[in-house]
N, C-alpha and C positions, 0 to 999 in steps of 0.2 A: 583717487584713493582706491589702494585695491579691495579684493571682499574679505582680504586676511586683514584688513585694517578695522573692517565694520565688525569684527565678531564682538560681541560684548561680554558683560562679565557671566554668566550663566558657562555660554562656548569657550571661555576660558579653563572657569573652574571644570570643564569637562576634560578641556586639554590638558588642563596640570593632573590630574585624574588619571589619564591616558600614557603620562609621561611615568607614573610609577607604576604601571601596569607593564611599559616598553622595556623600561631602563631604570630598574630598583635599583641597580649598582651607582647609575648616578646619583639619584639622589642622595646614598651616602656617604657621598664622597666628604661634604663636611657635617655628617650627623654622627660622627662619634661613633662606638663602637656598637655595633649589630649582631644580633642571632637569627641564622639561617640556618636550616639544617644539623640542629644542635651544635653548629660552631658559631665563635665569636668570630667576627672581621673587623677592621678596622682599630683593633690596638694599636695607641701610638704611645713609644715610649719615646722621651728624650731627654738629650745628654747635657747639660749644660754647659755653656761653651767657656765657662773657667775648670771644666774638668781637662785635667792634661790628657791629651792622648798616650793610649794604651793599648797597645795591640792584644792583650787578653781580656781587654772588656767587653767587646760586643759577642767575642765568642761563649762568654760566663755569663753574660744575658738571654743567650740564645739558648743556653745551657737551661736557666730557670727554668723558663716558660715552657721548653719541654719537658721538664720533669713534670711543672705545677700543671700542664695540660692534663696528664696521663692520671696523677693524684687526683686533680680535680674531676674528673671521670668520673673515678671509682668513689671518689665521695659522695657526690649529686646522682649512684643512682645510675648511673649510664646516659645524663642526661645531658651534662652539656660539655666544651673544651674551647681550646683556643687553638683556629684552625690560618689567621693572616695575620702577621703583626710587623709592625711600623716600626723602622728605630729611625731616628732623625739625629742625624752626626752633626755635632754643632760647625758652624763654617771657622771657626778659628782651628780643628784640623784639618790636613792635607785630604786633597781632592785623588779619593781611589775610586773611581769611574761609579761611585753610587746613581743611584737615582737621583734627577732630579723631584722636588717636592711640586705638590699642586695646592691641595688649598690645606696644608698640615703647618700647625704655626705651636711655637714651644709653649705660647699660653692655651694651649686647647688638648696639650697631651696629659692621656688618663695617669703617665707612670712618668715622672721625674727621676734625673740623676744629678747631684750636684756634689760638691766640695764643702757644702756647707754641713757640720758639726753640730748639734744638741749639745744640752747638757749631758744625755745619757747615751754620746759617744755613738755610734754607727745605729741605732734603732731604726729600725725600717716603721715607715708611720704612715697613715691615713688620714688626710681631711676630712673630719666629715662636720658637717655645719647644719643641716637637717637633722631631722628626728625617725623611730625607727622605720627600716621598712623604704628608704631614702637614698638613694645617690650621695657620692662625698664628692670632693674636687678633686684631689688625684692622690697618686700613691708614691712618697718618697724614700727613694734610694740614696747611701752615699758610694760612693766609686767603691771605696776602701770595702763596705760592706760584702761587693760585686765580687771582690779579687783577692781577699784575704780570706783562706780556706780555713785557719784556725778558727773563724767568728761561729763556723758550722757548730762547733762545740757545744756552743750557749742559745745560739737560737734554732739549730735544727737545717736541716739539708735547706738551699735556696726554694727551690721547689715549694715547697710545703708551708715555708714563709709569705710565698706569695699567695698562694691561695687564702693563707688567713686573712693578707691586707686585700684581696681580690673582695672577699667578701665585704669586708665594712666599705669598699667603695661601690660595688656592686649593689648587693642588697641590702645595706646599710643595719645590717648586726652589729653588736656590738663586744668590745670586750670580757672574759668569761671570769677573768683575773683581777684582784684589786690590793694595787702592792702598797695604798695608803691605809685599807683596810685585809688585814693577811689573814687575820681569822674571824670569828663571829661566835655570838652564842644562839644555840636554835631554841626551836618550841621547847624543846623538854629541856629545856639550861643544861644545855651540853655546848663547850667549848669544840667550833669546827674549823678546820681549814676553805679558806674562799678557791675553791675550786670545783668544774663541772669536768666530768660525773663527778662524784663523789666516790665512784669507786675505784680511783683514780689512787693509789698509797703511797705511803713514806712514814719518816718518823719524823720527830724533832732534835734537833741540832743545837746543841751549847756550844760555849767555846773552847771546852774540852772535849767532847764528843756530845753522840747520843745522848738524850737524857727523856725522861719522861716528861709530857706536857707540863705537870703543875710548876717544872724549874724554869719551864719558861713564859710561863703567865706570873703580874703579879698585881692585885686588884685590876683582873680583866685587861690588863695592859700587859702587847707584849715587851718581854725584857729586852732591853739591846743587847744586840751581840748571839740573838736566838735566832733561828731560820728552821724552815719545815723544807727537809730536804726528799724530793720524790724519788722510787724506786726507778733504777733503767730500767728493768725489764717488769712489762704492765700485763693486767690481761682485758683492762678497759679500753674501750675502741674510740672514746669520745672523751674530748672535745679540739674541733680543732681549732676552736675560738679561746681555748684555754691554753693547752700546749702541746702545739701542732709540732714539738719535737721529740715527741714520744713516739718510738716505732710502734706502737700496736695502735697509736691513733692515728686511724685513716675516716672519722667520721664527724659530721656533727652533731652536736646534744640535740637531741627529738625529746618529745613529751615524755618516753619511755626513761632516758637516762638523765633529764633536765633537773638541776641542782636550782629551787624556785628560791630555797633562803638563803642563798649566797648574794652581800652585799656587792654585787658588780654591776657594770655600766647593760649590760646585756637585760636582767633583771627591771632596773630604772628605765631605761628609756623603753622597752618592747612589753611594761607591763606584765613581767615575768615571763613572756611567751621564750619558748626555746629558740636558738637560732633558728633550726631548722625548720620549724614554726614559721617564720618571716620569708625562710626562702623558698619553699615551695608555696607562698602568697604572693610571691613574684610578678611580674609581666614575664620574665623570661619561663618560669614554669608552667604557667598557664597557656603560654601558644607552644612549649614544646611536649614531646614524650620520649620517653626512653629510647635509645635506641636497640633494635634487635641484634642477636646475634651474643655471642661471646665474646668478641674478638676487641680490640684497643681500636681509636680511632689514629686515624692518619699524623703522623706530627706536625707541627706548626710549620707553615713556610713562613721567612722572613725577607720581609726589602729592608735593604738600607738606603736613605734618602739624604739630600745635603741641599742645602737651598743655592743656590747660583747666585748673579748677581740680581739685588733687589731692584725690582723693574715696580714702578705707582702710575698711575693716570688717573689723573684728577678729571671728573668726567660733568661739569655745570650745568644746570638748567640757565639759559640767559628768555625763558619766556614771558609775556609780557608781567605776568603773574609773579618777578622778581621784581616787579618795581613796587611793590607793594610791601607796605610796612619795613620800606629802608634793609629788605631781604639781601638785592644785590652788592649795595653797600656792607653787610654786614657776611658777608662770604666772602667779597672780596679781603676784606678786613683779616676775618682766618684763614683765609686761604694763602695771604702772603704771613701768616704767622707761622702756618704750616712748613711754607718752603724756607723761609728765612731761619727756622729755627729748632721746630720737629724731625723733621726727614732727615733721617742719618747722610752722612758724606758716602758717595761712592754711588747713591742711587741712582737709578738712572728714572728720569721723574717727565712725562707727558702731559698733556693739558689736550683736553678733547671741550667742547661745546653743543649744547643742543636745545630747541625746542621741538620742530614736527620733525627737522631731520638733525644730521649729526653733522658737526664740522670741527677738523683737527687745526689748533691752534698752536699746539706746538708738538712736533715731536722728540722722540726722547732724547734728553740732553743729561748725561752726568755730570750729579754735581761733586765737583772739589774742590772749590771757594766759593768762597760769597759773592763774585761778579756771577757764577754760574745759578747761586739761587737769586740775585739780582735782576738776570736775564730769564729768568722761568716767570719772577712777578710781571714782568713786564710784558708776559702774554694773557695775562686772567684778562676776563672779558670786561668792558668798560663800562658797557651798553648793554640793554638789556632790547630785545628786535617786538617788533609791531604784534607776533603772533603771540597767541593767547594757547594755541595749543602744542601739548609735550610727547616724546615719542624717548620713553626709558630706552626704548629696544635699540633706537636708530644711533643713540648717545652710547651706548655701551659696544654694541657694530663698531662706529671708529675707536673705542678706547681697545679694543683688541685689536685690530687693525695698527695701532701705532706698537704697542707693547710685542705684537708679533713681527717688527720687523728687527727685533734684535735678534733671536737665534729660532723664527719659524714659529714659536709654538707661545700662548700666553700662560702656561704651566709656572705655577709660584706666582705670580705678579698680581697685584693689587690696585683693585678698582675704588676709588673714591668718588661715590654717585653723590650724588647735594640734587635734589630735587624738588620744589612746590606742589607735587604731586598732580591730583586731575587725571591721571593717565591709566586708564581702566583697563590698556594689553599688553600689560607686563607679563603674562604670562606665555605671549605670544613665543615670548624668544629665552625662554626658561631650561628650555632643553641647548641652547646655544651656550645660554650663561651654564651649567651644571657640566658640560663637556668641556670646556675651555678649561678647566682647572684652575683659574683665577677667583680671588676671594672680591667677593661685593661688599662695601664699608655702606653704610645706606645712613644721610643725615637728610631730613624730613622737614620741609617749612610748611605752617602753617595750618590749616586742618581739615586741607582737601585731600590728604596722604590714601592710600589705598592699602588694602592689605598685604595682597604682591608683592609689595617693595619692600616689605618683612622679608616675606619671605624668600626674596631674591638673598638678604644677608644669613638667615637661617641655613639654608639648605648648600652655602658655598664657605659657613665657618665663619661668614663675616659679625661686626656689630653693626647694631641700628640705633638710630640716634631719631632725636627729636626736639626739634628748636621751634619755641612759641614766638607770635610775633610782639614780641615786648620790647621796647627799646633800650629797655635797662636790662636786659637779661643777657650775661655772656655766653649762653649755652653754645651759640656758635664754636665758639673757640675752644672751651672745653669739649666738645666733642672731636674737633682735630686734634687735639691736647691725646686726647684718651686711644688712640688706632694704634692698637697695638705696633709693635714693631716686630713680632713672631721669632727672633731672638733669643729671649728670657735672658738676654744681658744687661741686666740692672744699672752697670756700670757705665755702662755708652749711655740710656735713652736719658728726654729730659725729663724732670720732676715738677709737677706742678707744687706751687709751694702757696698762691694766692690765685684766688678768680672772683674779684666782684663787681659790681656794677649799681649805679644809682640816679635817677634821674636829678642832677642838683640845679636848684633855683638859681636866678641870675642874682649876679655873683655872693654868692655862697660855696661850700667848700665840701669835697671829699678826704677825707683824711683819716687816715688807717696805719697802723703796724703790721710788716712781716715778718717773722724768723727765719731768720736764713741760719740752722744749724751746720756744725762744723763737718756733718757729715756728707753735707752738699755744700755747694759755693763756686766749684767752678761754671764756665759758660753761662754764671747768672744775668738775667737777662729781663729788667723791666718794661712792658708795653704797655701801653697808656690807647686808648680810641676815644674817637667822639663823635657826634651826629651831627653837628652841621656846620657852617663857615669854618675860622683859624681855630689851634689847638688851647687849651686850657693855660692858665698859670701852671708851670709844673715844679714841685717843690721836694728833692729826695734826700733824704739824710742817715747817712751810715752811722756803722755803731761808736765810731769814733769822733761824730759831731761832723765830717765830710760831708759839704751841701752839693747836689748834681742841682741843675735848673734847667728848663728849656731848652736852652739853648745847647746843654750837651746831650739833647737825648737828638736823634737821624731821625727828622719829622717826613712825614711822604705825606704832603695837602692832599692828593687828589684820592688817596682813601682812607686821608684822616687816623693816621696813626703816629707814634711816637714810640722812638725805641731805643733803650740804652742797656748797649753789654756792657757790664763791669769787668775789669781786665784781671787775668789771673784769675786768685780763687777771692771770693768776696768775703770779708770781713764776719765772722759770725757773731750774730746778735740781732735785735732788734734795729730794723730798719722802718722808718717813718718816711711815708709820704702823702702829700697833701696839692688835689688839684681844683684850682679856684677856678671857678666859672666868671669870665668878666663879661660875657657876652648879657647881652638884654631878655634873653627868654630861655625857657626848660632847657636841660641839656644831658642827657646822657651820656655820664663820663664810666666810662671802665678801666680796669687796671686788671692785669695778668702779669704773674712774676713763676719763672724758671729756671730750673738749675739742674747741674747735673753731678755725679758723685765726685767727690774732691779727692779721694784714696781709693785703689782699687784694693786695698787693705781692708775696709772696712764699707761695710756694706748699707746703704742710706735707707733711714726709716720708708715703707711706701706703703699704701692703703688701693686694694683692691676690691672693686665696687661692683655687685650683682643681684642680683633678683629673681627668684622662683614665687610660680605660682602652678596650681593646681587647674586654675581654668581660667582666662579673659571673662566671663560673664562675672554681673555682680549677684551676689552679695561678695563671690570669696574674694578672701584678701590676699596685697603683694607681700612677701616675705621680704627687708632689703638687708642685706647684710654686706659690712665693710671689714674685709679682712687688713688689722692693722700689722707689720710685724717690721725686724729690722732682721735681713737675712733671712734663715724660720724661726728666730727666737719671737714671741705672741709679746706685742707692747699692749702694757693692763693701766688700767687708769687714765686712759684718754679720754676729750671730749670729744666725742663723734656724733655728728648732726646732721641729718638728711634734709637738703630742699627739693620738693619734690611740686614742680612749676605742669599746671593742664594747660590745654590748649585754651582756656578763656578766662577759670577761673582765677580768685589770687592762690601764690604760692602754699603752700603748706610747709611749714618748718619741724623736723621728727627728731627730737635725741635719739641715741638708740645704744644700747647696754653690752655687757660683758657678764653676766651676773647669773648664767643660768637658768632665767627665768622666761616665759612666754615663748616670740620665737628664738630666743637664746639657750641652745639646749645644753651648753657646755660653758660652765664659767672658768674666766679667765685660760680662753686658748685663743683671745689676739680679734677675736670676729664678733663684733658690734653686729647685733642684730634687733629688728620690730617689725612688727606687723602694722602696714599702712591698710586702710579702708574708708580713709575719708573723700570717697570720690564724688566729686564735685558736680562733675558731666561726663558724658561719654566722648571716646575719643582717646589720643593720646597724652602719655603725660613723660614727663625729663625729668630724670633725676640726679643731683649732685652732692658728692660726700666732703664737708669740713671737715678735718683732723687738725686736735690744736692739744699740746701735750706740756704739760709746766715742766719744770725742773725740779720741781718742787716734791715732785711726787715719785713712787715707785714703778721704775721702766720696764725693763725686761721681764719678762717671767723667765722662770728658774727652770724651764724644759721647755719641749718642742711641743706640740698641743697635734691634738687627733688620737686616736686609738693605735695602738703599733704592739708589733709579737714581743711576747715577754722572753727575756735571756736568763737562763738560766742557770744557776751559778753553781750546781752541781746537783752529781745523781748516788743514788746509793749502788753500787754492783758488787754480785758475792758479796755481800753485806760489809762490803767498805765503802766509805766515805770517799767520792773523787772529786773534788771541786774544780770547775772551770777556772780558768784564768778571769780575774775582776775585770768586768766590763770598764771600757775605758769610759772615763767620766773627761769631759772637756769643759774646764773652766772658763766661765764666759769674761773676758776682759771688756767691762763697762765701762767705756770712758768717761770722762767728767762731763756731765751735762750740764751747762749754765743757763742756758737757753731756751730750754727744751724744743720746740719743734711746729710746723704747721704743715699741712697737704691738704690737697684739694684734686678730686675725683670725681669726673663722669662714671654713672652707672649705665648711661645709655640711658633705652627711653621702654616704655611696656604701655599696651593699650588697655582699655576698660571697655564692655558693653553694658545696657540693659541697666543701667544705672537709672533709677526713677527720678521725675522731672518733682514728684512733691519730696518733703524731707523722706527720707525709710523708714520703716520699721525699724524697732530694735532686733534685728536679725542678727549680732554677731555674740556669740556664748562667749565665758569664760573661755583661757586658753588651759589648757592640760597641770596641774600640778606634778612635777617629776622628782622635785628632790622632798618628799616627805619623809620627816626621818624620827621615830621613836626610840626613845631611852628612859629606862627604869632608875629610878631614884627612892630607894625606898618601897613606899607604897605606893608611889605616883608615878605612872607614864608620863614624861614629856613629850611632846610632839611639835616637831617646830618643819616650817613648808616657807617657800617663797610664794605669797597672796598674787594668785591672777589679777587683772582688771575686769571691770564687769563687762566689756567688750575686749577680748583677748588678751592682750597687756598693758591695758590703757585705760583708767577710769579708774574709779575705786569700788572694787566689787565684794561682794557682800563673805558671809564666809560660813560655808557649807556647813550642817551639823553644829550650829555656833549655840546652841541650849547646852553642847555637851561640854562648853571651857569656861574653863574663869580662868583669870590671875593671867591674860595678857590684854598687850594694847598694839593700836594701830596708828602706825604713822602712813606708810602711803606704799600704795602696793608694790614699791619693790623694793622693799625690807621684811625680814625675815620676822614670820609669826612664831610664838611660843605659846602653847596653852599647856595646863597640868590638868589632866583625867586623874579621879582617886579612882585605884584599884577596886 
């Protein structure tokens, strides 16, 4: 062994240390977008691959960013711009000598472009799922938006647009506007407009012209058919979180021109602080300073990037340490799940092995039928070798070694590490892994995992996954289920529609319903596993009374799986299936069911699973949130349920809401969120998202969820009236649901420290009240809030100032309180 092998963890963490001191560019090659030198690096926008090609769209993207650089400038102060930016060409257009991609995947880009329609027709819009002060998910574009010059009209130069949605994904500001609530009455019962500054003009608008306010109020309501229409020519410089298509605003609202009684999201979620308030409490303002000088900074340079063909290697721990807890068995298991049924057609797919050293099992072979994923199963490893110790480095060495002998270089291509952990010099070959340009998928057995192994998926774009050693637990599978495809084409990848697992008594029975909606059904595909001797009784029954048995599902003994594609598109409805244990002892039977879209028409329900947190130590909590939607339209009134499986303890099962309350800061925009802190022990923990949706209930929300620039439907100039063209409104065509729906989602996995061995203190507060809303009645104040819990949004927690209400009641803290204060 050499003395590079003895260094231990201390000499590691000094070389990883070493390694952003050398080569800061590498490591952000997958950390998302960076500020160096008052420039942003690493923006990646991308295109999605049902957008038609258009030879004037990358050039009108290219277009933005430079305007919104220069504006943003001058907004921030001289303080920051966008100085590298990313466009990523989806591979359904023709190949014009782009770049190829390294570890840039369509689900990890800040700026989306798609084909897909709101209700309110081309809105450029922001995710954001946190609270103020916060990161969103990314920023959406529609093509039409990008390439139609008339839309400048109503929302204002592209440029200028982006900057307002730069900010609510940036520094997580929020909107200055509120077009559900248009006006307000202040301190002194004066009837205002919701707008920052305030000295910001215009008049009001009948539907014969002009008219004075009181014709268009009437008891406090405004009239239909009334509109406050603003002057073109301003002499206010702010807000550009209000309407960034006003030329004389080039600023954001500071404490100086902040509008504190206007009913808007900016106001509610920031506590009233002004935007600009939040942005210069930034991490970006804090480590930069203005730049000197007078002068403009340099323009954006842009690559264009295209992915080649998709190159995986599957890269195994087979050490003795996978014989333990039926680990080898249950990899193999996913792993032919993965190739038989995940891996899109055309990849080109390797199998590498390893404990102290590395060994290539199979080299790359594309697949184009099922003999070709047939023959890829037939090299997983079988046997698990005598040695007890693991070498990540030496395993990942041949997984690049095979993936580079397709065209030289391992740029784009995806590692799927599966490892038992033990291996303390991961970091040995960190600066290897971060050069190579390939993304590390990192799934985690048991709970000798090491931290490294994180961060080998962190710092190259990957996910990281974590599987306990439970026998009933299918996290295996769901975490191959969940690897991304980098894509963003909904239309090809499969759908997890079912994932469970149980251990049943001899002979006793699992028996469950799936819905298979009509918006999935093709390539449906149920698999069945077991733990030991021959397969289960197996019993499936379509919607139409169709019974499948045993004997039609393609059983493979030697790793104990069962597996039947339904031909064509599958029957939509309620499917039942039931698997009897005839054997004499325990038996851990599971069932995983997949599908894929059945109309490239219409775009199938899917649920996206994440988690933020403020720090790994305990007490703070994991935020988990499940973004549900079909297309971008937000599906509301779903059951959404977190299990979230530690490394020893039992599972913990989480509802988790839509409702605006605790960590849910926006109700009804499609994103189930709660705060977890029941942590059990320290170490790691998995977690997995149920979605299960009736028919019964109401689906779609009626617009696109996130904060987005307001369009404006006309200006006053030389004191006439010029109205824009009516934003396109696109009607959503809801098809007939009968069935409603079910999905099932890896969130991956996230660690804990410092967790105490006795129960804790009561360390966790109430979470924040944000929607407190008063209204006059007379003599009496109402006031009605959504009640925290007495541990963030969970429990029943007491209620602050409660000497001052009478005349309400409590049902359970996530329902809406009402008290009445006398005047």
């Amino acid at each position: 062994m050499t003395r590079r092998d003895n260094v231990g963890p201390v000499c590691s963490l000094k070389f990883v240390t070493l390694l952003v001191a050398l080569v800061p560019d590498l490591l952000f090659l997958g950390a998302g977008v960076q500020l160096q030198d008052n420039g942003y690096d690493g923006l990646l926008i991308a295109i999605n691959p049902q957008v038609s090609e258009d030879q004037n769209l990358i050039p009108n993207i290219k277009e933005m960013i430079t305007e919104a650089s220069f504006y943003l400038f001058n907004a921030t102060k001289r303080r920051v711009f966008f100085r590298k930016i990313k466009i990523l060409i989806p591979t359904t257009w023709k190949a014009n000598n782009y770049s190829k991609v390294k570890q840039e995947l369509y689900e990890k880009a800040n700026v989306i472009v798609t084909d897909w329609y709101g209700a309110h027709g081309d809105d450029p819009y922001t995710l954001q799922y946190r609270g103020c002060g916060k990161e969103g998910k990314y920023i959406h574009f529609t093509s039409n938006f990008l390439l139609n010059d008339d839309l400048t009209a109503g929302y204002g130069p592209r440029g200028r647009v982006f900057v307002h949605e730069w900010a609510h994904l940036r520094w997580g500001v929020f909107d200055e506007y509120n077009s559900e609530k248009p006006f307000y009455i202040n301190g002194q019962n004066q009837i205002k407009v919701t707008r920052c500054s305030s000295d910001i003009t215009g008049i009001f608008v009948c539907e014969k012209g002009p008219c004075p306010q009181e014709n268009c109020i009437i008891s406090k309501l405004f009239k239909e058919g009334c509109m406050f229409i603003y002057n073109s020519t301003q002499n206010a410089t702010a807000s550009i979180m209000f309407m960034q298509s006003l030329s004389s605003v080039v600023e954001f609202c500071d404490a100086r021109t902040h509008n504190q009684e206007a009913p808007n999201l900016q106001n509610q979620m920031c506590s009233l602080r002004s935007a600009w308030d939040v942005i210069t409490d930034s991490a970006d303002f804090n480590h930069s300073f203005p730049m000197n000088g007078t002068g403009l900074p340099p323009p954006p340079v842009f690559s264009l990037i295209q992915a080649g063909d998709k190159v995986v290697c599957l890269v195994l721990d087979v050490s003795s340490k996978m014989e333990e807890a039926d680990r080898l068995l249950r990899l193999q298991q996913a792993a032919e799940f993965y190739l038989m049924q995940i891996v899109e057609i055309h990849t080109f797919v390797g199998i590498v092995s390893f404990n102290s050293k590395g060994e290539i099992r199979a080299q790359l072979h594309q697949i184009n039928s099922d003999d070709d994923r047939k023959l890829l199963v037939s090299h997983l490893p079988s046997t698990v070798s005598a040695e007890a110790q693991t070498s990540v480095c030496s395993g990942l060495k041949k997984g690049f070694e095979v993936v580079e002998k397709l065209n030289g270089k391992a740029h784009g291509s995806v590692m799927i590490l599966v490892t038992s952990g033990g291996d303390e010099h991961i970091g040995n070959c960190l600066l290897t892994v971060l050069s190579s340009g390939s993304t590390i998928h990192s799934i985690a057995l048991g709970s000798s995992v090491v931290k490294n192994l994180e961060e080998l998926s962190h710092h190259t774009g990957g996910v990281k996954f974590f599987v306990p050693d439970k026998s009933n637990s299918n996290s295996m599978i769901d975490a191959f289920s969940r690897i991304p495809s980098g894509t963003g084409d909904i239309f090809q990848q499969r759908i997890q529609l079912e994932s469970t697992g149980e251990n049943v008594k001899p002979h006793h029975q699992l028996k469950n319903t799936v819905t298979v909606d009509n918006s999935v059904g093709n390539d449906t595909t149920f698999l069945v596993t077991w733990q030991t001797s021959g397969p289960p009784e197996i019993a499936l029954v379509d919607p139409n009374g169709r019974k499948y048995y045993t004997s039609d599902f393609i059983t493979n003994p030697a790793l104990r799986t069962a597996r039947l594609c339904i031909p064509g598109t599958a029957e939509p409805g309620l499917w039942t299936y039931t698997l009897n244990n005839t054997h004499h002892s325990l038996q851990a039977l599971k069932v995983t069911v997949t599908s894929r879209a059945s109309s490239s028409a219409m775009p199938p329900a899917t649920v996206e699973v994440f988690v933020e947190r403020d720090s790994p130590q305990f007490p703070h909590p994991v935020m988990i949130y499940a973004n549900v939607r079909k297309g971008i339209y937000p599906i509301l009134n779903a059951t959404v349920t977190a299990t979230i499986e530690p490394e020893t303890a039992d599972p913990v099962v989480l509802k988790l809401f839509d409702d605006g309350a605790g960590a849910d800061i926006i109700k009804n925009d499609g994103i189930y969120s709660r705060y977890f802190f029941s942590f059990a022990v320290n170490g790691s923990y998995s977690l997995k998202v149920h979605v299960s949706y009736s028919s019964s209930k109401s689906g779609l929300a009626h617009s696109v969820p996130g904060n987005r620039a307001i369009y404006v439907p006309g200006y006053i100039a030389n004191g006439n009236i010029q109205m824009n063209a009516p934003r396109k409104s696109v009607g959503r065509h809801e098809e007939e649901q009968k069935w409603g729906f079910s999905r099932v989602s890896s969130g991956g996995s996230f660690s804990v420290l410092g967790v105490p061995a006795d129960p804790p203190p009561d360390v966790f507060p109430p979470c924040k009240i944000i929607d407190l809303e008063a209204v006059k009645v007379e003599e009496e104040v109402t006031l009605s809030w959504t009640a925290p819990g007495e541990d963030y949004d969970q429990g029943q927690g007491e209620d602050s100032g409660r000497t001052s209400w009478r005349a309400f009641s409590i049902e359970n803290h996530r329902h809406r309180k009402n008290g009445h204060v006398p005047l």
